[in-house]
C-alpha positions, 0 to 999 in steps of 0.5 A: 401438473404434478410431474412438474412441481418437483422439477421446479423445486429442485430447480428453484433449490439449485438456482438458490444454491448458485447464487450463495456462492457468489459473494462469497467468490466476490469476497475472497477475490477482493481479500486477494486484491487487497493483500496484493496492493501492498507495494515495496520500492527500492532506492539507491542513496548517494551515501551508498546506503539503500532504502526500501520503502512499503506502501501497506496503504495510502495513508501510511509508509515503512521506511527501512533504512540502516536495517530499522524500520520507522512507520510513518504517515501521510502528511501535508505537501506541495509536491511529490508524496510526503510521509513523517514519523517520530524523527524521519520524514520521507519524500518522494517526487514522481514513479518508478525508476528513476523518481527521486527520494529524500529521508529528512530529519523531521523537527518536534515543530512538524516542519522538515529539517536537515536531509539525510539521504538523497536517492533515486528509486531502482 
């Protein structure tokens, strides 16, 4: 009996030692899934003029348009995604290439106002 009790600890501590590192494992995996999320999409207006669009979480949007970003938040719509800031407001209807794009004016009332760009993502 006595031959086995070291056995056993020493397996008892490699068992415990395995086992710490695993959420740590699970942890910086998830980081990484996270900082991976972050989408960017490209839109080709009319006018000629481009609009990157950055998706650093569902809630929120930077529109890069005429070399200025504007930060904007999710709001309220009937279809399509909807996002407004202080002047801007950005709304897009289906994925991928091809969905289309428009940048409002956004009116001190909240509601939308004249369109600005019309632009179909590249």
């Amino acid at each position: 009996m006595k031959i086995f009790a070291p056995v056993i600890i020493c397996t008892t501590l490699m068992l415990t030692a395995c086992g710490n590192e695993s959420p740590q494992s699970s942890a910086e995996e998830i980081k990484d899934t996270a900082s991976q999320a972050v989408l960017t999409h490209n839109y080709q207006c009319e006018s000629g003029n481009t609009i990157a669009v950055t998706y650093p979480a569902t809630d929120s949007t930077i529109v890069e348009y005429l070399a200025t970003q504007h930060k904007m938040n999710v709001a309220v719509s009937a279809s399509g995604a909807r996002y407004t800031g202080d002047k801007y407001e950005w709304w897009t209807k289906g994925s991928g290439a091809g969905s289309s794009g428009m940048l409002f004016h956004h009116q001190p009332d909240g509601s939308t106002g004249d369109t600005i760009e019309t632009c179909t993502a590249i």
